[in-house]
VOBA-976268 format. One record per residue: residue number from 1; residue in one letter; x, y, z of N, C-alpha, C, O in turn. Coordinates in nm, 4 decimals. Atoms other than C-alpha are relative to their C-alpha. Example, Ala and Ser with C-alpha at 12.3 -4.5 7.8 and 13.67 -1.06 7.14 Angstrom:
2
1;a;0.0890;-0.1190;0.0000;1.2300;-0.4500;0.7800;0.0900;0.1200;0.0000;0.1936;0.1181;0.0665 $
2;s;-0.0820;-0.1190;-0.0060;1.3670;-0.1060;0.7140;-0.0770;0.1090;0.0730;-0.0261;0.2198;0.0899 $
% end
This chain:
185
1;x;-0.0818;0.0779;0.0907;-0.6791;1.6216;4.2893;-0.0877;-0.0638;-0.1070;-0.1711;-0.1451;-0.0672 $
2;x;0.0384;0.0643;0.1343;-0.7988;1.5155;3.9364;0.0348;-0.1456;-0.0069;0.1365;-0.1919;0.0447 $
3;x;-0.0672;0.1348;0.0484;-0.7898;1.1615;3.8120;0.0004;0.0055;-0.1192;-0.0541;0.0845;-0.1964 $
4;x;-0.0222;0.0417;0.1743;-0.6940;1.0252;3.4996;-0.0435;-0.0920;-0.0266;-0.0007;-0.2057;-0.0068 $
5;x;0.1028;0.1060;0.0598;-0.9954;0.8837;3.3301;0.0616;-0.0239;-0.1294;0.0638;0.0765;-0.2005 $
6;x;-0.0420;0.0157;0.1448;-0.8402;0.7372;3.0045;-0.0980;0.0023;-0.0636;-0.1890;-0.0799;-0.0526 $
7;x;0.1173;0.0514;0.1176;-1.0520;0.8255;2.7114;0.0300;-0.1183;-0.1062;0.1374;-0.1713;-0.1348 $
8;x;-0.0705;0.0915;0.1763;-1.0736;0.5933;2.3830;0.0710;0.0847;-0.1060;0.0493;0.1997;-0.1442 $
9;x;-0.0756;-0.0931;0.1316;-0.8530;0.6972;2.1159;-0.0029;-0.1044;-0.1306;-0.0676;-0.2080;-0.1463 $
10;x;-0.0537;0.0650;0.1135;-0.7571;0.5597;1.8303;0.1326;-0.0480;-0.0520;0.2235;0.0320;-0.0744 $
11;x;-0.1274;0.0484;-0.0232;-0.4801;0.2884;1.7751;0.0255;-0.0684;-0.1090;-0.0612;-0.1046;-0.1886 $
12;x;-0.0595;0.1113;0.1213;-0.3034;0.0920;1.5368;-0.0342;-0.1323;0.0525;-0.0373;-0.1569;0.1731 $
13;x;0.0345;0.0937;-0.0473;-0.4022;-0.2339;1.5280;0.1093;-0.0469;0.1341;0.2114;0.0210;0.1237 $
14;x;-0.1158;0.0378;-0.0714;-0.1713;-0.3916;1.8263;-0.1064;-0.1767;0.1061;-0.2229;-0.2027;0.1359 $
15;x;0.0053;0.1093;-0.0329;-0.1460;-0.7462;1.9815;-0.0294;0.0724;0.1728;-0.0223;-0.0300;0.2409 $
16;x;-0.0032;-0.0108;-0.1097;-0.1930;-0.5753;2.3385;-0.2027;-0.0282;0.0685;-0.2574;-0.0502;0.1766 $
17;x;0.1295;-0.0055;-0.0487;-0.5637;-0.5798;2.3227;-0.0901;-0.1581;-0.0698;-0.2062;-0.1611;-0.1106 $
18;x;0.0446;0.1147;0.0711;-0.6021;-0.9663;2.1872;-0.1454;-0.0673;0.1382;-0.2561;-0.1166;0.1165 $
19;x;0.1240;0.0995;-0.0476;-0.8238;-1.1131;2.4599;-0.1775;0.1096;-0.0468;-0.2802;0.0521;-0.0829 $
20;x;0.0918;-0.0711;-0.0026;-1.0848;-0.8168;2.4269;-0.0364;0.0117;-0.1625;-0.1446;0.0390;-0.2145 $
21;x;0.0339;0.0097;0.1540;-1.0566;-0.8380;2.0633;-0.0649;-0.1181;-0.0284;-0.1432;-0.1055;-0.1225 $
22;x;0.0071;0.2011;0.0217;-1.1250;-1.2387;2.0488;-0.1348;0.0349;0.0364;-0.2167;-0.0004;-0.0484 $
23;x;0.0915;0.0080;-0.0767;-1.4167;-1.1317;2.2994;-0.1241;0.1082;-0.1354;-0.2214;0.0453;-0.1770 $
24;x;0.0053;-0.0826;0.1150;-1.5342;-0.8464;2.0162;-0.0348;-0.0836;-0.0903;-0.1570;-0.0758;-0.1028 $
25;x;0.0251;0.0288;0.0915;-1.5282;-1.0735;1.7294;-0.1654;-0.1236;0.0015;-0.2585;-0.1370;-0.0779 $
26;x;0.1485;0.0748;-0.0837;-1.7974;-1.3570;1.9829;-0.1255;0.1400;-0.0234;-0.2358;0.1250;-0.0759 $
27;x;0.0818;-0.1073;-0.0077;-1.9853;-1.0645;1.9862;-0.0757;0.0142;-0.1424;-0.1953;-0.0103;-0.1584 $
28;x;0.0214;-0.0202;0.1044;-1.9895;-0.9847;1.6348;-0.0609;-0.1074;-0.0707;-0.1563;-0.0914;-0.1468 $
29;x;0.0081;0.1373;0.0447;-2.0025;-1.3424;1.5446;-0.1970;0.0032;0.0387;-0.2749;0.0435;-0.0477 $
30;x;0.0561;-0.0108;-0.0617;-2.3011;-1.3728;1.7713;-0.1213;0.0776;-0.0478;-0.2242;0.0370;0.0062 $
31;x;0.0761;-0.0906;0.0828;-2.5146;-1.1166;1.5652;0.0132;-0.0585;-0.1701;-0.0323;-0.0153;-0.2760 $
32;x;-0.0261;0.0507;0.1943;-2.4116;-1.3142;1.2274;0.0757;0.0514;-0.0601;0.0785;0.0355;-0.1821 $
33;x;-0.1143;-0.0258;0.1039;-2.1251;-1.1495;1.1344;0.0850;-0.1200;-0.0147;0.1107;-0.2063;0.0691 $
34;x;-0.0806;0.1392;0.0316;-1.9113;-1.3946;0.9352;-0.0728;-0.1075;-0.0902;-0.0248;-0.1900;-0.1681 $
35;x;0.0343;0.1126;0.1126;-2.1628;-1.5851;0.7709;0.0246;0.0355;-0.1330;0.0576;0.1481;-0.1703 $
36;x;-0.0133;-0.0344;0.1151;-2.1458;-1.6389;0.4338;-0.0391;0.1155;-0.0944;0.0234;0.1342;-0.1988 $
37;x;0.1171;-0.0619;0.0456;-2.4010;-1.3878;0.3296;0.1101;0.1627;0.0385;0.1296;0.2397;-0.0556 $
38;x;-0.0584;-0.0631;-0.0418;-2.1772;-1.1319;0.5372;0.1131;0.0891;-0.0761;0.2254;0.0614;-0.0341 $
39;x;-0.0972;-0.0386;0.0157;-1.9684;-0.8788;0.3186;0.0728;0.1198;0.0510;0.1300;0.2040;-0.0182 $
40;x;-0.0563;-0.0857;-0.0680;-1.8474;-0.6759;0.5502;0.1302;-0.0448;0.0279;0.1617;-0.1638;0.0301 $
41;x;-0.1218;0.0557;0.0059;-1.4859;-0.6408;0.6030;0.0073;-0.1038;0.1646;0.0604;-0.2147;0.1591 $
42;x;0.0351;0.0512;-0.1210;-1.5426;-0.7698;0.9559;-0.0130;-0.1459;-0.0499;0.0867;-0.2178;-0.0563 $
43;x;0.0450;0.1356;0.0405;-1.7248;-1.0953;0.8300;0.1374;-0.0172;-0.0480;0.2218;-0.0740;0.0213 $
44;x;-0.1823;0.0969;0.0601;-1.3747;-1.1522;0.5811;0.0370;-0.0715;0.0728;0.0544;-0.1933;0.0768 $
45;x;-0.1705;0.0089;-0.0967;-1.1475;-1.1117;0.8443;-0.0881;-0.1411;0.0701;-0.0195;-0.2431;0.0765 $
46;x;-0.0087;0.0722;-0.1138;-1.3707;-1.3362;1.0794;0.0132;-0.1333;-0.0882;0.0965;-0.2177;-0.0552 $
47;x;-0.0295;0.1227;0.1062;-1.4012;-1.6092;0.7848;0.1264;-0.0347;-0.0165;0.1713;-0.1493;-0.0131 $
48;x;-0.1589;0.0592;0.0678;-1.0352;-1.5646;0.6752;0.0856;-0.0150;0.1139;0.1863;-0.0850;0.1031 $
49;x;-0.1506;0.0187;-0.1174;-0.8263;-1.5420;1.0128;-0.0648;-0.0229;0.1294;0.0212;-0.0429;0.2152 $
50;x;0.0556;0.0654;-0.0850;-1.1101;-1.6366;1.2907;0.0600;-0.1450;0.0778;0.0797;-0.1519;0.1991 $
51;x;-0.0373;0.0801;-0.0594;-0.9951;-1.9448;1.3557;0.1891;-0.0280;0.0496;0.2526;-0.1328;0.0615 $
52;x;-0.1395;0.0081;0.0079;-0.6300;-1.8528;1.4135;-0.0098;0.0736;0.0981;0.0844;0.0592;0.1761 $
53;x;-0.0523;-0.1429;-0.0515;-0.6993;-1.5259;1.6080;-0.0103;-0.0826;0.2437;-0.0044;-0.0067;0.3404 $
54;x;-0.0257;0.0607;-0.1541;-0.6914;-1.7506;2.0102;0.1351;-0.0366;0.0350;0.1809;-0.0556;0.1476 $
55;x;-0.1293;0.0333;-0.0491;-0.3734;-1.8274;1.9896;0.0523;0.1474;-0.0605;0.0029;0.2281;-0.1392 $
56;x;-0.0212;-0.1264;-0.0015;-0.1244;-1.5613;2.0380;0.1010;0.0699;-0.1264;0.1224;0.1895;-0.1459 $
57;x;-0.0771;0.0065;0.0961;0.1043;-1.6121;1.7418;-0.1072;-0.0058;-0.1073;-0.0856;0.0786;-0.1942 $
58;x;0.1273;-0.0173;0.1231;-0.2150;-1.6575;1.4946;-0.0128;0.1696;-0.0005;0.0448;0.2306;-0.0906 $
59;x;0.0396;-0.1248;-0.0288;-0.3418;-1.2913;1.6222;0.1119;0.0768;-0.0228;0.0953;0.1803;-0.0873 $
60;x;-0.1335;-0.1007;0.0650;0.0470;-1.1503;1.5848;-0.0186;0.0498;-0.1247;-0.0135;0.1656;-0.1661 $
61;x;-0.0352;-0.0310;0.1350;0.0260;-1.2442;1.2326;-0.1103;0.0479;-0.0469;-0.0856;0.1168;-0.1458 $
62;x;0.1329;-0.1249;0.0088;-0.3440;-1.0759;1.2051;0.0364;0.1063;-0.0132;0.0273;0.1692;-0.1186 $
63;x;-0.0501;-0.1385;0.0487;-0.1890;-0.7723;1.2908;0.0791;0.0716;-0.0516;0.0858;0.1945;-0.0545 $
64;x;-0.1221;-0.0739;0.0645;0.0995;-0.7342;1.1156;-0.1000;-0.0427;-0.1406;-0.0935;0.0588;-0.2100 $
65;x;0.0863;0.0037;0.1494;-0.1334;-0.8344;0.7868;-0.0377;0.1187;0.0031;-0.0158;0.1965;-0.0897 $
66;x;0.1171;-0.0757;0.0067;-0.3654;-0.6010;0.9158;0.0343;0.1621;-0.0540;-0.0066;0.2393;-0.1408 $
67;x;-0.1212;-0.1535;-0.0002;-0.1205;-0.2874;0.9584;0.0728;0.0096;-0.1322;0.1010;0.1204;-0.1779 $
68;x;-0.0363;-0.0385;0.1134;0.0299;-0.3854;0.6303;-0.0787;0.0334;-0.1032;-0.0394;0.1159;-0.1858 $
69;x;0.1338;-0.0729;0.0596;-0.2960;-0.3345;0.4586;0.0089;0.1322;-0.0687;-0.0347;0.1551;-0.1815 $
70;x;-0.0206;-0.1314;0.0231;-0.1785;0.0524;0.4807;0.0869;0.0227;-0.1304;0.0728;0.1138;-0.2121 $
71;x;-0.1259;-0.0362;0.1089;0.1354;-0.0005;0.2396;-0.0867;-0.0279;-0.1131;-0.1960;-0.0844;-0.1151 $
72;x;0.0766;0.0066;0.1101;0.0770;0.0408;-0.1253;0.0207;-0.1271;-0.0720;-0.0535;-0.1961;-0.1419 $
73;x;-0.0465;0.1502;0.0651;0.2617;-0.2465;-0.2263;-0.0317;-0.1408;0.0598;0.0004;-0.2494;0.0115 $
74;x;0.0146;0.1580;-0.0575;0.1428;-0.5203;0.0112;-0.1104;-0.0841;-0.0636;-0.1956;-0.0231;-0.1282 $
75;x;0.0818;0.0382;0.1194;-0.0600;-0.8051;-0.1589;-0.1157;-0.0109;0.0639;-0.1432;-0.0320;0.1820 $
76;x;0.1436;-0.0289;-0.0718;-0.4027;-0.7644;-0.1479;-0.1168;-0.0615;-0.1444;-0.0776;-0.0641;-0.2611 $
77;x;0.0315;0.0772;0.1048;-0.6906;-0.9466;-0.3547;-0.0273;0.1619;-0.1193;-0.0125;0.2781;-0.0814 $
78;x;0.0640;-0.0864;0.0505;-0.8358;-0.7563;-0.7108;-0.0568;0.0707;0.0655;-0.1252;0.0503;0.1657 $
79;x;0.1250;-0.1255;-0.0293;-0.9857;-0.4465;-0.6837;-0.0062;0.0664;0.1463;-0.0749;0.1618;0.1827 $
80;x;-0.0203;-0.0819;-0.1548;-0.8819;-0.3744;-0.3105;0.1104;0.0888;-0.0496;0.1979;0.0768;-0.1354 $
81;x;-0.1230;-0.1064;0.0067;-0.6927;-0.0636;-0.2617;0.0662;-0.0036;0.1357;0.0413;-0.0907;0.2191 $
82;x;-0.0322;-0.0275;-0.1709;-0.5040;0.0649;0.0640;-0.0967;0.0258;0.0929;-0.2068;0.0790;0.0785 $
83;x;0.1262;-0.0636;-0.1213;-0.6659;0.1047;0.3881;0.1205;0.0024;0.1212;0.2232;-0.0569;0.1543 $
84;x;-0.0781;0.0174;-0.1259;-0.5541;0.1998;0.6757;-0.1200;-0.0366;0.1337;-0.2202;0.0335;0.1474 $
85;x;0.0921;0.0266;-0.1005;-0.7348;0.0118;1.0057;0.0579;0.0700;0.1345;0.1740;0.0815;0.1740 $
86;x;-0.0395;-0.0471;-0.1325;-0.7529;0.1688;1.3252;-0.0980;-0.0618;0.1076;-0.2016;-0.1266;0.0930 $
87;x;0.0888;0.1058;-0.1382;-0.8824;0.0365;1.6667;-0.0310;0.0921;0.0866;0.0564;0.1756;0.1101 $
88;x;0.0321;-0.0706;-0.0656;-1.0891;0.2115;1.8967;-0.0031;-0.0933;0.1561;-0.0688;-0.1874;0.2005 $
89;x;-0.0378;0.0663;-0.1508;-0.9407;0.1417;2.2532;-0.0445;0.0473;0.0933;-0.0922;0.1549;0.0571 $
90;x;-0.0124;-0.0728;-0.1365;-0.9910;0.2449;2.6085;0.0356;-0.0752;0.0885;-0.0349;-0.1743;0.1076 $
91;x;-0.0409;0.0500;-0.0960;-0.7829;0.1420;2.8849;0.0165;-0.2044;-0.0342;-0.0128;-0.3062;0.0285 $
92;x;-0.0616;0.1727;0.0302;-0.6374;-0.2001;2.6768;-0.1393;-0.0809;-0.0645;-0.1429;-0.1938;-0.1132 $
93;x;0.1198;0.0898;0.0829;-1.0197;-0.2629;2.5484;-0.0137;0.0381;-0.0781;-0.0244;0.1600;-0.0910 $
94;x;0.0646;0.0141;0.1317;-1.1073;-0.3487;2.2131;-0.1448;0.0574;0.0014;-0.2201;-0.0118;0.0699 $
95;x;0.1094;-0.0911;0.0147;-1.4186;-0.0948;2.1437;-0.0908;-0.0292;-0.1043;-0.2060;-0.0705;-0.0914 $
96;x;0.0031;0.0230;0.1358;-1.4311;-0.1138;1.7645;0.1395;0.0663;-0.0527;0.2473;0.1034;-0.0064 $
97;x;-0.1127;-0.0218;0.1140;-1.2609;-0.0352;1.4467;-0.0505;0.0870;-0.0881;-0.1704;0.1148;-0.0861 $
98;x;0.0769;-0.0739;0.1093;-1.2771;0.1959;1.1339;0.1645;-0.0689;-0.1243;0.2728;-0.1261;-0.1119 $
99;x;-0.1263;0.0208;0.0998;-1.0740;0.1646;0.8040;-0.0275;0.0717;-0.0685;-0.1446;0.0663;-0.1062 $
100;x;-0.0246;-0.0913;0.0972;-0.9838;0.4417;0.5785;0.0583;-0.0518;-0.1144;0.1813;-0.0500;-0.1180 $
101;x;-0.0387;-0.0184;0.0958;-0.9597;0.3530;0.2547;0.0624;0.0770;-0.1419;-0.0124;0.1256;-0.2267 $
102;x;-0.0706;-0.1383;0.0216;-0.7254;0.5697;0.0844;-0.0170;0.0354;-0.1311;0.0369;0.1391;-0.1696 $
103;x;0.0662;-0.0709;0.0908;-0.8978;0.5845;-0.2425;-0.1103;-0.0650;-0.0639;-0.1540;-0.1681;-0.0128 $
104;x;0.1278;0.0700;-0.0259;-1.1992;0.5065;-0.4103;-0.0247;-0.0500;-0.1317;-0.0104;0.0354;-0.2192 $
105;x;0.0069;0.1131;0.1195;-1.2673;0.2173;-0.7046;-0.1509;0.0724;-0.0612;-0.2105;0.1617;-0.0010 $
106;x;0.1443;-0.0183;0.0466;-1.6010;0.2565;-0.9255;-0.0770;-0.0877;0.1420;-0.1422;-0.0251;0.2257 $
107;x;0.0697;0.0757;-0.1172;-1.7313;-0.0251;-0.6601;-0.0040;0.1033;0.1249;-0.0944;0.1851;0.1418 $
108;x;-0.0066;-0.0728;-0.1179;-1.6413;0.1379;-0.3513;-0.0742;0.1909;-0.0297;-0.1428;0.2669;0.0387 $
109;x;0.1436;-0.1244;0.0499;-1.8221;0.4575;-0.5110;-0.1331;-0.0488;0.0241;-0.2246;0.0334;0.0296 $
110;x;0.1418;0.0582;0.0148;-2.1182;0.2391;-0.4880;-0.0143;-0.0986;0.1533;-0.1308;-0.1108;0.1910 $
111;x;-0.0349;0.1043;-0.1255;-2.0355;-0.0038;-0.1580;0.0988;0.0335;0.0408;0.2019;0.0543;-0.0231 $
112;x;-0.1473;-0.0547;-0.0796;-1.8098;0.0957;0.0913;0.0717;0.1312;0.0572;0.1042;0.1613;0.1721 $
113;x;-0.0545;-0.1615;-0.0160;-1.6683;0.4688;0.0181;0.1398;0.0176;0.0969;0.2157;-0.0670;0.1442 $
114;x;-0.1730;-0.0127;-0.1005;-1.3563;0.5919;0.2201;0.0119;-0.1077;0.1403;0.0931;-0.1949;0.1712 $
115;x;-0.0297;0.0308;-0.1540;-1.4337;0.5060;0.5769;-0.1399;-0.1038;0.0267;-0.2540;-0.0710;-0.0061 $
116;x;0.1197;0.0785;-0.0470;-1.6643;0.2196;0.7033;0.0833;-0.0122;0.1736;0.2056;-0.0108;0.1875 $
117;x;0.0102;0.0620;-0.1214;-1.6770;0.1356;1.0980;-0.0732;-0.0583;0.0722;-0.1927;-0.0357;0.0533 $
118;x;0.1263;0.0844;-0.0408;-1.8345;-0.1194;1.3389;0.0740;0.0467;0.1295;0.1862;0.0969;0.1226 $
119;x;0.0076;0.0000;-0.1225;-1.8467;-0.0942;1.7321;-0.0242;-0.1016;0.0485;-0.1221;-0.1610;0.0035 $
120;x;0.0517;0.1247;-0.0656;-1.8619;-0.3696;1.9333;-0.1448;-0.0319;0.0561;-0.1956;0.0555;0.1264 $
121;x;0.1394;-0.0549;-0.0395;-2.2343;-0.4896;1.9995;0.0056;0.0626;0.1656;-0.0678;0.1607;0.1775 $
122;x;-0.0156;-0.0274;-0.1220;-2.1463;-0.4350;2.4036;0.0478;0.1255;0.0202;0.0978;0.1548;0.1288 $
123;x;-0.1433;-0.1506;0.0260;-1.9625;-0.0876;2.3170;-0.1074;0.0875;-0.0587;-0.0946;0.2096;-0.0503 $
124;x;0.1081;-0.0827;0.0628;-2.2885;0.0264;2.1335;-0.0770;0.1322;0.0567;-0.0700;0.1312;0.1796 $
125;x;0.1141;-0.1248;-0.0834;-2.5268;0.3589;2.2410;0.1107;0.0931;0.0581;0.0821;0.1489;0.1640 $
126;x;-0.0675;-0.0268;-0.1376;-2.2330;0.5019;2.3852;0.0494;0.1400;-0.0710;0.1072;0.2014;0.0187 $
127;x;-0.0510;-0.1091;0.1089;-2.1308;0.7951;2.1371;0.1762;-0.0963;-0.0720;0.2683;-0.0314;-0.1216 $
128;x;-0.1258;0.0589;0.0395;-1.8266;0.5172;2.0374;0.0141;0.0727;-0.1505;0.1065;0.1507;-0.1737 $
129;x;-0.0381;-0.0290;0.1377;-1.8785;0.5839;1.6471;0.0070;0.0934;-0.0149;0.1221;0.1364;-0.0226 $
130;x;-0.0444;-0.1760;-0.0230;-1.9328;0.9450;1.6414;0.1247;0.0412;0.0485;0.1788;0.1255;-0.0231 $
131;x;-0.1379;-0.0506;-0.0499;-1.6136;1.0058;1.8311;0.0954;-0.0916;-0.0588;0.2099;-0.0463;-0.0560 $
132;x;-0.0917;0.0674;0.0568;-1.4368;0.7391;1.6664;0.0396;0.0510;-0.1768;0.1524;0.0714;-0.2217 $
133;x;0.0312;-0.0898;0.0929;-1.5468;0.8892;1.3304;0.0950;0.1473;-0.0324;0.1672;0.1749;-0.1282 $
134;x;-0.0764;-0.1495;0.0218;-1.4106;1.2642;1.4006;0.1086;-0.0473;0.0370;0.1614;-0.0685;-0.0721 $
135;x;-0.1414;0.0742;-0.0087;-1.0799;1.1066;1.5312;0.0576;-0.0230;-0.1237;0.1532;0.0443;-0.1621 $
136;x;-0.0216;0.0017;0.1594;-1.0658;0.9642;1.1608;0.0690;0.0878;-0.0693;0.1846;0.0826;-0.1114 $
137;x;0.0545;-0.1273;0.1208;-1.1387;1.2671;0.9619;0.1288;0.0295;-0.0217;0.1551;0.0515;-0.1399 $
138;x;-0.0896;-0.1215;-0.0064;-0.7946;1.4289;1.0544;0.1443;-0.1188;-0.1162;0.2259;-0.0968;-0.2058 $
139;x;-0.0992;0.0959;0.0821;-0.6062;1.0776;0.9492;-0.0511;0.0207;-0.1415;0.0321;0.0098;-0.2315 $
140;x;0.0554;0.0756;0.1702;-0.8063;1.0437;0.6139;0.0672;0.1490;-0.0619;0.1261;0.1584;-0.1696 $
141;x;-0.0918;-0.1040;0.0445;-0.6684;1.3911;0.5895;0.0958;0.0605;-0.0590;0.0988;0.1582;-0.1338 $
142;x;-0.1354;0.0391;0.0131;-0.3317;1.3203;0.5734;0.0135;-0.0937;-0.1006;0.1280;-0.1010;-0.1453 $
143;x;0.0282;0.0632;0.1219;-0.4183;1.0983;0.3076;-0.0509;0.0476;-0.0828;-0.1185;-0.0385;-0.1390 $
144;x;0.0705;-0.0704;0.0868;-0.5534;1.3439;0.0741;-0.0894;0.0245;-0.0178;-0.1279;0.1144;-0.0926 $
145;x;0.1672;-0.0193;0.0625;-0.9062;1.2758;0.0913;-0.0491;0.1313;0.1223;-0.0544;0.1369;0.2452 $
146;x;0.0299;-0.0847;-0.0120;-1.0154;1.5877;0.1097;-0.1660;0.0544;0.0470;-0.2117;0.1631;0.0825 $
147;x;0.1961;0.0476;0.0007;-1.4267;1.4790;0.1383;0.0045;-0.1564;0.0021;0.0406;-0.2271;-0.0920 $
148;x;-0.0192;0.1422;-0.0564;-1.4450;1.1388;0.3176;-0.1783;-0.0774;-0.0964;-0.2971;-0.0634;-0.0672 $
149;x;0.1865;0.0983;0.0233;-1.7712;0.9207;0.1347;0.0135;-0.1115;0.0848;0.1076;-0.1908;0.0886 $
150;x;0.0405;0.0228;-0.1414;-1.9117;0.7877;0.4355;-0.1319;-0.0813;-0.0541;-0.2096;-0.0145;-0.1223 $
151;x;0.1622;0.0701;0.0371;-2.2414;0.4881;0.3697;-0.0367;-0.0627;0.1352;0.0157;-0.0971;0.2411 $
152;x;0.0130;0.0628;-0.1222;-2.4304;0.3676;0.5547;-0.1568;-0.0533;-0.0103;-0.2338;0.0330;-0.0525 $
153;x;0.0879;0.0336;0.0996;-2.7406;0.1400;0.4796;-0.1107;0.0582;0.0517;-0.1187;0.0944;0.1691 $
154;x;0.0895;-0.0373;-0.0536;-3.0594;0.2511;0.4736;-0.1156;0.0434;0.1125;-0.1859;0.1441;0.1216 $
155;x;0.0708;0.0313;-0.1389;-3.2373;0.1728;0.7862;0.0672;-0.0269;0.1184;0.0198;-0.0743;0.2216 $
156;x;-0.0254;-0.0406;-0.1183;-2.9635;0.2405;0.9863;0.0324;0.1220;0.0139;0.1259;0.1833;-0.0377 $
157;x;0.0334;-0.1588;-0.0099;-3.0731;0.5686;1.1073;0.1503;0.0260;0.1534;0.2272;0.1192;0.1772 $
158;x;-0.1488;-0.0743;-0.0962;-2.7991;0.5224;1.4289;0.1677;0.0480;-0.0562;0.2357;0.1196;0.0173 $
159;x;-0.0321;0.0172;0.0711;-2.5442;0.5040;1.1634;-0.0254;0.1728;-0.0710;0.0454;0.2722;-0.0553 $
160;x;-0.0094;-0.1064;0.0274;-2.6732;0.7689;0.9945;-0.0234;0.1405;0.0315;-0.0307;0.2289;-0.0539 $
161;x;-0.0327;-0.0838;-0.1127;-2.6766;1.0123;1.2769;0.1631;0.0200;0.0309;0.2148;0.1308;0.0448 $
162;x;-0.1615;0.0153;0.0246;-2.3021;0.9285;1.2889;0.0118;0.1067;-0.0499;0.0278;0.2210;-0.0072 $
163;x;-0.1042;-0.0764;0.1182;-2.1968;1.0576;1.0079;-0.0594;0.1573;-0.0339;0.0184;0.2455;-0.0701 $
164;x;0.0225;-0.1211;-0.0327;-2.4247;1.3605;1.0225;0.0422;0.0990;0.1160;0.0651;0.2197;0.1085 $
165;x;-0.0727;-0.1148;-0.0370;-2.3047;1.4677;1.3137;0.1347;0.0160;-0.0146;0.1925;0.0788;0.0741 $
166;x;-0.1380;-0.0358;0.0265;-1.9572;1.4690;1.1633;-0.0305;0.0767;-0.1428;0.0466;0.0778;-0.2387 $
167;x;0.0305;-0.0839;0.0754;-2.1108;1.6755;0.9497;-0.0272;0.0153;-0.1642;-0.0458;0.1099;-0.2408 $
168;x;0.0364;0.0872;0.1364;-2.1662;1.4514;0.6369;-0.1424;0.0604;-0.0528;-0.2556;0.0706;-0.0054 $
169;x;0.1166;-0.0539;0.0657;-2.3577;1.6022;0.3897;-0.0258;-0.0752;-0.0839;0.0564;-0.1467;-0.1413 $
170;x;0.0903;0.1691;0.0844;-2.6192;1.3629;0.1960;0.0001;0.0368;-0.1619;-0.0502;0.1326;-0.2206 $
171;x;-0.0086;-0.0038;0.1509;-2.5322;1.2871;-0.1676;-0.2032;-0.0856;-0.0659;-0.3141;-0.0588;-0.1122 $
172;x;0.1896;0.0357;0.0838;-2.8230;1.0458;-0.2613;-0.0165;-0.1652;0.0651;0.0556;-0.2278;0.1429 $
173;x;0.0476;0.1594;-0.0178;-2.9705;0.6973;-0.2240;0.0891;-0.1164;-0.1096;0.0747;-0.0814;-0.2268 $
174;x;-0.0416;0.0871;0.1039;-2.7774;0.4016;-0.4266;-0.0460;-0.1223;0.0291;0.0375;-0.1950;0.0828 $
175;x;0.0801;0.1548;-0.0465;-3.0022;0.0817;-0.3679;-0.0056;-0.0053;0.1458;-0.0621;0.0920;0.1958 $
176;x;0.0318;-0.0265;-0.1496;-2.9974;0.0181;0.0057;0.0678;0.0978;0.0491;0.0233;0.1564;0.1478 $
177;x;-0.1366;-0.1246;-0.1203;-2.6740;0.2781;0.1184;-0.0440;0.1159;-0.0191;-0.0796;0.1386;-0.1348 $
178;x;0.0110;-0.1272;0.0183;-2.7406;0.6155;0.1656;0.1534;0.0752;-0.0037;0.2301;0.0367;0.0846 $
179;x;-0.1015;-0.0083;0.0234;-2.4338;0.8030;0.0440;0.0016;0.1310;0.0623;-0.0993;0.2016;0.0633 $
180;x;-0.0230;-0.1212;-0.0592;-2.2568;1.1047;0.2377;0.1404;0.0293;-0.0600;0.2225;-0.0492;-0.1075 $
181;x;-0.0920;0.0074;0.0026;-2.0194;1.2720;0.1916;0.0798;0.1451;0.1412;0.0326;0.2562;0.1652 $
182;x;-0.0469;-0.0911;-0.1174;-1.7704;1.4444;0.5106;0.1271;0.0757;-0.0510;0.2217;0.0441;-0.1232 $
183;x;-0.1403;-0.0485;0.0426;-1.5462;1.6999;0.4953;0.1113;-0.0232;0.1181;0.0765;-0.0064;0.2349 $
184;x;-0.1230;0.0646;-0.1013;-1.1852;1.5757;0.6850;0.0901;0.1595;0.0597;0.2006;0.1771;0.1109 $
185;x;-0.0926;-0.1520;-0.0584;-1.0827;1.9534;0.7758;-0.0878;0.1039;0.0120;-0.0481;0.2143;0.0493 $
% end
């Protein structure tokens, strides 16, 4: 008889995985995400909705922001476009995240590109991003982008092992990011 090991997949944001998420952001926190200095979308979120996300009605309205993110019309500051966030789960735990941005600004040509993702530091070494990554590809797909630009900064070589083995082929250097770009099919 077989068991059923649940793998991680990839989820819409959802309120089911709030304590492991809360536990996720300590984590993140914990490494300096969030300070000021921090522009990662990660840092934002933990700056802009951190202190809301323990209670369970704060964290609701996290994810219904978060999920509306995707629509074209929801409000969002200058110069952001759509994204769609997804959550990398297994068995009700918060893993990490990625966000597909569904198209790409002069900036985000230069910082950012389609798809950025983080892993939880406790979730790390594990092949999480790599498989969270090709999971992606097929959504960003479905969104037209046809060649995902994929960064990732210089001196992180785990990072940029990622995205090579999703088969990201290397455009060039732009100040610290090394720029890739993947094909989604």
């Amino acid at each position: 008889m077989g068991t059923n090991v649940a793998m991680p997949e990839l989820s819409p944001p959802t309120v089911r995985v709030h304590a492991s998420f809360v536990a996720a952001m300590s984590e993140f926190s914990a490494e300096g995400r969030g300070d000021p200095a921090d522009a990662s979308m990660i840092g934002g979120e933990i700056r802009e909705f951190g202190c809301r996300w323990s209670a369970a009605d704060g964290f609701a309205a996290y994810v219904d922001w978060l999920r509306s993110q995707a629509l074209e019309d929801s409000p969002r500051p200058e110069g952001y476009v759509p994204s769609t966030t997804l959550w990398w789960v297994e068995d009700g735990e918060y893993l990490g995240r990625l966000a597909i941005r569904h198209r790409l600004t002069p900036h985000l040509r230069q910082v950012g590109g389609h798809i950025g993702y983080d892993v939880r530091p406790s979730a790390r070494r594990r092949g999480h991003a790599t498989a969270m990554l090709r999971a992606a590809l097929p959504v960003a797909r479905g969104l037209d982008i046809g060649s995902a630009l994929v960064m990732c900064d210089v001196t992180n070589v785990a990072s940029r092992r990622v995205i090579e083995a999703n088969g990201g082929i290397f455009e060039d250097r732009c100040g610290d990011k090394l720029r890739f770009w993947v094909p989604t099919a």
